[in-house]
C-alpha positions in Angstrom: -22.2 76.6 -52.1 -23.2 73.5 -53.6 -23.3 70.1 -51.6 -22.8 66.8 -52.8 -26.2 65.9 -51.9 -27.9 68.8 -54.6 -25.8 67.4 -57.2 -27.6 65.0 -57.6 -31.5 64.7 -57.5 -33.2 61.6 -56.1 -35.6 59.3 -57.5 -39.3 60.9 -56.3 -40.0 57.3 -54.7 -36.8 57.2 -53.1 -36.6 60.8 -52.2 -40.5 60.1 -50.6 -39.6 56.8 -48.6 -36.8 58.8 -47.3 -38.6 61.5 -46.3 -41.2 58.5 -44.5 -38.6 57.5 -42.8 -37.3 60.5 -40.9 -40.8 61.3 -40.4 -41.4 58.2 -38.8 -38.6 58.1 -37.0 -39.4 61.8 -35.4 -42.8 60.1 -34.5 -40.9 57.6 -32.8 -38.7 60.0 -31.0 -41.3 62.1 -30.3 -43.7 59.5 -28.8 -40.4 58.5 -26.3 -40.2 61.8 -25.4 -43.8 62.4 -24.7 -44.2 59.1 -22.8 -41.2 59.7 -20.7 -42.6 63.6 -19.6 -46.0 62.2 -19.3 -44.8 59.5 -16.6 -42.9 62.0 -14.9 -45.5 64.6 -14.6 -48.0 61.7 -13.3 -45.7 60.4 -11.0 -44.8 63.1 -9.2 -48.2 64.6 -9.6 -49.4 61.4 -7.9 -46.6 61.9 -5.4 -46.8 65.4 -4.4 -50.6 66.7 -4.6 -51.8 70.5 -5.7 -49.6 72.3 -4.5 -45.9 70.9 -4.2 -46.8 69.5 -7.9 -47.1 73.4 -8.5 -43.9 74.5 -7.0 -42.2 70.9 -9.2 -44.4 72.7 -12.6 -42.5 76.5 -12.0 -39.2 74.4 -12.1 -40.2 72.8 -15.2 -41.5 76.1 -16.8 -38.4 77.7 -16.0 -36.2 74.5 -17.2 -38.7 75.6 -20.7 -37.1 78.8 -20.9 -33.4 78.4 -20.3 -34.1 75.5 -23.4 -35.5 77.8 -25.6 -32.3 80.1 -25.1 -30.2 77.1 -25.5 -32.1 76.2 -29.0 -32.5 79.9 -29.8 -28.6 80.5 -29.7 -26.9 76.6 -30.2 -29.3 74.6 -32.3 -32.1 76.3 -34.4 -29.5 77.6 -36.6 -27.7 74.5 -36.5 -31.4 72.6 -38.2 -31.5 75.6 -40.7 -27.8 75.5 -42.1 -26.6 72.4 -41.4 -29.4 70.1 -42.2 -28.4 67.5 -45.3 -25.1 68.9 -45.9 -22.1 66.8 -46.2 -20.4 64.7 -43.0 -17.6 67.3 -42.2 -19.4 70.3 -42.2 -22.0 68.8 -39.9 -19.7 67.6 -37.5 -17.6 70.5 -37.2 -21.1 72.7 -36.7 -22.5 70.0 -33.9 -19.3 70.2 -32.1 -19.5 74.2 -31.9 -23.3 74.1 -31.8 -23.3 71.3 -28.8 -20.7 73.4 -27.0 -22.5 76.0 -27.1 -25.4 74.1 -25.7 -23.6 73.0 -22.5 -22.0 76.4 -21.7 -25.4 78.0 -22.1 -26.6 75.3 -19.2 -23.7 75.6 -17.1 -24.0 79.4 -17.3 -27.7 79.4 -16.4 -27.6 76.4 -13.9 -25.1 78.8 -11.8 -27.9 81.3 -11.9 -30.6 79.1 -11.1 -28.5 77.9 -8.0 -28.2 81.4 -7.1 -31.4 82.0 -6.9 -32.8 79.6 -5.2 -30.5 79.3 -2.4 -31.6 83.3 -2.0 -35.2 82.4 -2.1 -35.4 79.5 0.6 -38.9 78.5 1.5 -40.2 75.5 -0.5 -39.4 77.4 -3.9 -35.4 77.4 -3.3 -34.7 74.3 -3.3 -36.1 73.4 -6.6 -34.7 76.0 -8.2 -31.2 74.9 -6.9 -31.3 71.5 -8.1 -32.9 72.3 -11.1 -29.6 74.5 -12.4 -27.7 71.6 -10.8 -28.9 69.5 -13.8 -29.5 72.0 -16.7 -25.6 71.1 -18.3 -27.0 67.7 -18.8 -30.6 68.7 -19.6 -29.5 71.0 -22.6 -26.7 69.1 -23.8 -29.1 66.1 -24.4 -31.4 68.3 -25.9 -28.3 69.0 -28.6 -27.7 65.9 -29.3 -31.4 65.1 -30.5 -31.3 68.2 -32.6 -27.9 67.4 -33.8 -29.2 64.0 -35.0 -32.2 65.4 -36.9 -30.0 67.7 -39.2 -28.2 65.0 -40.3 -31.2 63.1 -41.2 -30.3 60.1 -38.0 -33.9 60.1 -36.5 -33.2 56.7 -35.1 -30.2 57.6 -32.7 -32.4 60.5 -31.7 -34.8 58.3 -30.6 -32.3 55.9 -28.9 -31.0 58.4 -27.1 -34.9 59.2 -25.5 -35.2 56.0 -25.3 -32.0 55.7 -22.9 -33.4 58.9 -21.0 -36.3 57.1 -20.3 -34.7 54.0 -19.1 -32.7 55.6 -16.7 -35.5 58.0 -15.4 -36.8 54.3 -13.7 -34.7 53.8 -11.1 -33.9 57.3 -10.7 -38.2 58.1 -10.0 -37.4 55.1 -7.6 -34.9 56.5 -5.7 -36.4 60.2 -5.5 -40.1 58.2 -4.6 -38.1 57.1 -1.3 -37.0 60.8 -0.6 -40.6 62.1 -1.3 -39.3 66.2 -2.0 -40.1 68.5 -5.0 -36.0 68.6 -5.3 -35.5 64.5 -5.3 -37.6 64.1 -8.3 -36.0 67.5 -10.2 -32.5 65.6 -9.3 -33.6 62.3 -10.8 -35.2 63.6 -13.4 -31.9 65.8 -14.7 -29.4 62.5 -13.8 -31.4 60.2 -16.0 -31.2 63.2 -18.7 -27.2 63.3 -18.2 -26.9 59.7 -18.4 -28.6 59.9 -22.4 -26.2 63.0 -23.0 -23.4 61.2 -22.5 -24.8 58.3 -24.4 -25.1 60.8 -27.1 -21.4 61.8 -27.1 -20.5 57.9 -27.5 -23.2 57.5 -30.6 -21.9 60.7 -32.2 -18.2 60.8 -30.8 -18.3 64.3 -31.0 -16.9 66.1 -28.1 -18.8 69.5 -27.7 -16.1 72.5 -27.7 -17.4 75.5 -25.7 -14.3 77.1 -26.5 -16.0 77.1 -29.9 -19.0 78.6 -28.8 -18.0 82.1 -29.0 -17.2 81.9 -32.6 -20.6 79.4 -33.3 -22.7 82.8 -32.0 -20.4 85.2 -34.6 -21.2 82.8 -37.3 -25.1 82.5 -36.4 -25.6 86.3 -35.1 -28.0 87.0 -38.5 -30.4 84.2 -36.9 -29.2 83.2 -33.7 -30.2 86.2 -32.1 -33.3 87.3 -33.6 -34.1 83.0 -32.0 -33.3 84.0 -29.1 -35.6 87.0 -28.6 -38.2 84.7 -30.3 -37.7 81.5 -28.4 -37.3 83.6 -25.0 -40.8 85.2 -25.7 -42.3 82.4 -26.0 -41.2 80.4 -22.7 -40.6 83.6 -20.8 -44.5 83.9 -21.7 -45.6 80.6 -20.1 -43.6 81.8 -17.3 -45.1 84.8 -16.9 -48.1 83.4 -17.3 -47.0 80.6 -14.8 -46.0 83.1 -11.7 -48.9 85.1 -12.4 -51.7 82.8 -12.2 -49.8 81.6 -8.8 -49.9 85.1 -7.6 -53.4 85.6 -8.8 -55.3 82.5 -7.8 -52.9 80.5 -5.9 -50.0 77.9 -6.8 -52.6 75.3 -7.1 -54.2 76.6 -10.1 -50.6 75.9 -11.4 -50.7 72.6 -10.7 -54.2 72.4 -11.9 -52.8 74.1 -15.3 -49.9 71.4 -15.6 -52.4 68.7 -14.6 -54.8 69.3 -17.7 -51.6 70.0 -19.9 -50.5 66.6 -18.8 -53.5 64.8 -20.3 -52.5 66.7 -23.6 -49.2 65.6 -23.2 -48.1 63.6 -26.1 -49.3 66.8 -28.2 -47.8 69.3 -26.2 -44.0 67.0 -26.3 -44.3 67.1 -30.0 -45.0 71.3 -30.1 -42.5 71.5 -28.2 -39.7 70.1 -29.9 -41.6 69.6 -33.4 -38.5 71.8 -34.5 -36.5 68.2 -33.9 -38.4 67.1 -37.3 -40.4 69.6 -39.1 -37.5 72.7 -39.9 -35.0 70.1 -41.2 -37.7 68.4 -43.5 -39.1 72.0 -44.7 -35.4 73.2 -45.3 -35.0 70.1 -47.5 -38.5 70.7 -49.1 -37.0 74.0 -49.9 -33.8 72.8 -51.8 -35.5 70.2 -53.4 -39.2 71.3 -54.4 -39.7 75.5 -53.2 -43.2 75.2 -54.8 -44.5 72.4 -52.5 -43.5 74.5 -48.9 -46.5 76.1 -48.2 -48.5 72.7 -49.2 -45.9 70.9 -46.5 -46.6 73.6 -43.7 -50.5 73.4 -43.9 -50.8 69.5 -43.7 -48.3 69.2 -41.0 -50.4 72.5 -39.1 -53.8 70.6 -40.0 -53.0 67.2 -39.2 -51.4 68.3 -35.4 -54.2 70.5 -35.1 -56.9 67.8 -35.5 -54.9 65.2 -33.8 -55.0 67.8 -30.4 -58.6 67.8 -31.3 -59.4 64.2 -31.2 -57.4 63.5 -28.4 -59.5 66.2 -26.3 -62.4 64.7 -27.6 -61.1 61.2 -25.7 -60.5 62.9 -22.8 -64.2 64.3 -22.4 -65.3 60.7 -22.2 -63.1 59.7 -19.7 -64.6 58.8 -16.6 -63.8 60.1 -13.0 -62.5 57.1 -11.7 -59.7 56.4 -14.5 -58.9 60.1 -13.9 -58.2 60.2 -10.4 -56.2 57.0 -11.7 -54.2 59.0 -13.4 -53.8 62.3 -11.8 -55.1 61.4 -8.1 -56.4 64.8 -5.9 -55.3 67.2 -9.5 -57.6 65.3 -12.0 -61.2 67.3 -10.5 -59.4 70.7 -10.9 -57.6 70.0 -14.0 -61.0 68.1 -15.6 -62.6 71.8 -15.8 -59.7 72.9 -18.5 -59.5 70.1 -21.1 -61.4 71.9 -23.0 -60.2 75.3 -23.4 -56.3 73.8 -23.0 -57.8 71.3 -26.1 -58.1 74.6 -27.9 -55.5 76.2 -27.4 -53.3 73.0 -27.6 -54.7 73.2 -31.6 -54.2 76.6 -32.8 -51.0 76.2 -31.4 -50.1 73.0 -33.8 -52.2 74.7 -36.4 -49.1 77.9 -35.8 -46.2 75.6 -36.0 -46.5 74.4 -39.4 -46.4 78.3 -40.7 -43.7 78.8 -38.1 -41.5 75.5 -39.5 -41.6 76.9 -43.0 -40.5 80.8 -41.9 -37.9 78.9 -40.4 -36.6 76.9 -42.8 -37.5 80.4 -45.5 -34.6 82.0 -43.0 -37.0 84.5 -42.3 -36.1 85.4 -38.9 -37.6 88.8 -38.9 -40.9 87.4 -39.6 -40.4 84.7 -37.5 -39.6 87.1 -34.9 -42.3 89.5 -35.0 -45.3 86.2 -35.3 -43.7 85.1 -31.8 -43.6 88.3 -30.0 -47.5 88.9 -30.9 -48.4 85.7 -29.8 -46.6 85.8 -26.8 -48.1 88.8 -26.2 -51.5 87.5 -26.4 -50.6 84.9 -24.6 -49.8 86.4 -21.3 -51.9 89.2 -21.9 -54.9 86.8 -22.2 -54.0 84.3 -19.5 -53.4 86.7 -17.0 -56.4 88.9 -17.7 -58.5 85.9 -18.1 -56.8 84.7 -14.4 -58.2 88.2 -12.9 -61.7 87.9 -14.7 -62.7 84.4 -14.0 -59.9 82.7 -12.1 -58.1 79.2 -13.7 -60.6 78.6 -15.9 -60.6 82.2 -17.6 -56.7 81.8 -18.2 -57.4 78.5 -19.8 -60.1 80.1 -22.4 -57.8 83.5 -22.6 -55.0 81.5 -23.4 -57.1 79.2 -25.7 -58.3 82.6 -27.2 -55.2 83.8 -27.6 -52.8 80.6 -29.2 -55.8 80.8 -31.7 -55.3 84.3 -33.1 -51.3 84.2 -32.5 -51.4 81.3 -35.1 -53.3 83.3 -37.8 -50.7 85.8 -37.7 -48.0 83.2 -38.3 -49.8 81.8 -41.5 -50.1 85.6 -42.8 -46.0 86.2 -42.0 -45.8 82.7 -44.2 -48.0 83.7 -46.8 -46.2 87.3 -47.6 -42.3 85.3 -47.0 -43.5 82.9 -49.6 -44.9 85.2 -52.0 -41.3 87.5 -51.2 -39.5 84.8 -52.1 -41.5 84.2 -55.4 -40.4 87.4 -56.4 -37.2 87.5 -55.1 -35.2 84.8 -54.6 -33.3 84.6 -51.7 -29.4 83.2 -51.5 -28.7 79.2 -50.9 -28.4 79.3 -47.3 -24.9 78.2 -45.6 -23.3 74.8 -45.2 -20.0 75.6 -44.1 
């Protein structure tokens, strides 16, 4: 169907300051969301030390999965179909897409609680509180997606910006309980206070009786996301456990420590989605021939950004690292450089993997992410047995590298598909 919107065609100046502007405003988001996990991470690796900052990084891995089911089933599809489409349609589609969200956490959170009330010790508890807060985790989450298909970068970046202002007292609070589980707690409150704060900005309320029919609707991609999305955080998982089994849970903290100093990159990978599959779906509608053009100078330019940034880090002395990351900066100072690596091919993959996205090639999508996430564990784990934490930084380093060369070859052959054989105007209804 036609929208309003491709009726009419925009001025190219116009139609490129717009285009500025949600950029910019993704940057902005983007840089709130990566200050706000950098100061947690710090804070409670400061906090903690090696090894309870280990047990608070399997939480947050985990947290990494249940999102990327949450995204795989609720919002991806939402960013593809319902990005730039007329008012109605996108609110009806949030509603369903944002109820979906929440039941996914609520569903999962019960699990997590489960599970870590079985499993006691020091892991237990974290586990516990961290499905005590997943509702609010994912349904914030929704609301910054939901934001970005409808071209509102700004209230996205409001509503980080209201995450991060309540994470203040809340580190406060946990600081003066001093547990793995205080800091999980205050971390997911401060997240529930922005969702909510995204309900009033939107004033939208998310119907998870609608969910049911949102996954009928979005089965052709929604699925095939979730395999691909669960592969890839299920591998840092796996990768995660087994370098604790392997070497120890320090070497997990050690692992989150370095991937801390890369954190503003690593925020953005992780929910690049927020910006780059809404612009390279409008790229698609407006000019088809410029997509592959889009997708390399958005991979290049996070890819040499990751690298100039690890460059900074080699130069920075001992004392401002111990600043930083107290007892986990000397074990964490070994892997900036193969985690630099790996943190590139990795942004050098997501621009291929924004524009099968936005192609609606889900079956390429799907099959880049599973290699990759092979490699991945495969090459962290082996390197882990081989050479300890530092050989699963450069097997992982190894690995991101060649997953991301397969992603540009799936583009490549989706593009030159398409070229031949056009496929339908995607959904907006």
């Amino acid at each position: 169907m036609t929208t309003e919107r491709e009726k009419t065609t925009p001025p190219a100046g116009s139609a490129k300051r717009a285009l500025v502007g949600r950029l910019s405003w993704g940057l902005a988001d983007q840089a709130a969301s990566s200050m706000s996990n950098f100061a947690v991470g710090i804070y409670v690796a400061r906090s903690l030390g090696v090894t309870a900052f280990g047990v608070f990084s399997l939480a947050w891995v985990t947290y990494g999965v249940v999102l990327n089911v949450s995204r795989g089933l609720a919002t991806d599809p939402l960013v593809v179909r319902f990005s730039g489409v007329p008012d109605a349609s996108w609110r009806g589609a949030v509603a369903r897409s944002s109820g979906t969200a929440l039941g996914v956490g609520a569903a999962l959170g019960a699990a997590s609680v489960v599970a870590g009330l079985a499993l006691g010790g020091r892991v237990g508890p974290a586990f516990a509180c961290l499905g005590v807060v997943l509702p609010g985790l994912l349904l914030q989450d929704a609301w910054r997606f939901a934001f970005f298909a409808a071209g509102s970068g700004r209230k996205a970046c409001l509503n980080d910006l209201v995450w991060g202002i309540a994470l203040v007292p809340a580190m406060v609070v946990a600081a003066r309980v001093g547990s793995v589980a205080a800091y999980l707690l205050a971390w997911g409150a401060s997240a529930t206070v922005a969702a909510g704060f995204g309900y009033f900005q939107s004033g939208i309320r998310p119907r998870m009786t609608g969910a049911r029919g949102w996954l009928r609707e979005q089965r052709d991609l929604g699925y095939r996301y979730l395999v691909e999305n669960v592969s890839l955080g299920g591998a840092s998982q796996l990768r995660a456990y087994g370098l604790g089994a392997i070497v120890g849970v320090g070497a997990v903290g050690a692992v989150r420590g370095a991937e801390l100093l890369l954190g503003p990159f690593l925020a953005v990978l992780m929910g690049l989605s927020l910006v780059t599959v809404p612009e390279a779906a409008r790229v698609l509608r407006q000019a088809p021939h410029r997509l592959g053009t889009f997708c390399l100078l958005l991979g290049g330019g996070q890819a040499a950004g990751a690298l100039l940034w690890g460059g900074a880090l080699l130069l920075m002395p001992d004392r401002l690292g111990e600043l930083v990351l107290g007892g986990v900066w000397h074990s964490a100072a070994e892997l900036i450089v193969p985690i630099t690596l790996g943190v590139a091919g990795a942004g050098l993959g997501t621009g291929a993997a924004a524009g099968l996205r936005a192609l609606g090639a889900a079956r390429r999508s799907l099959r880049s992410q599973l290699f990759a996430s092979a490699c991945y564990v495969g090459g962290g784990l082996g390197g882990a047995a081989v050479a300890g934490t530092v050989g699963s930084a450069w097997g992982v380093a190894a690995a991101t590298v060649s997953g991301s060369a397969v992603w540009w070859l799936h583009l490549r052959s989706a593009l030159r598909e398409r070229h031949h054989h056009p496929i339908p105007e995607v959904r907006t209804s």
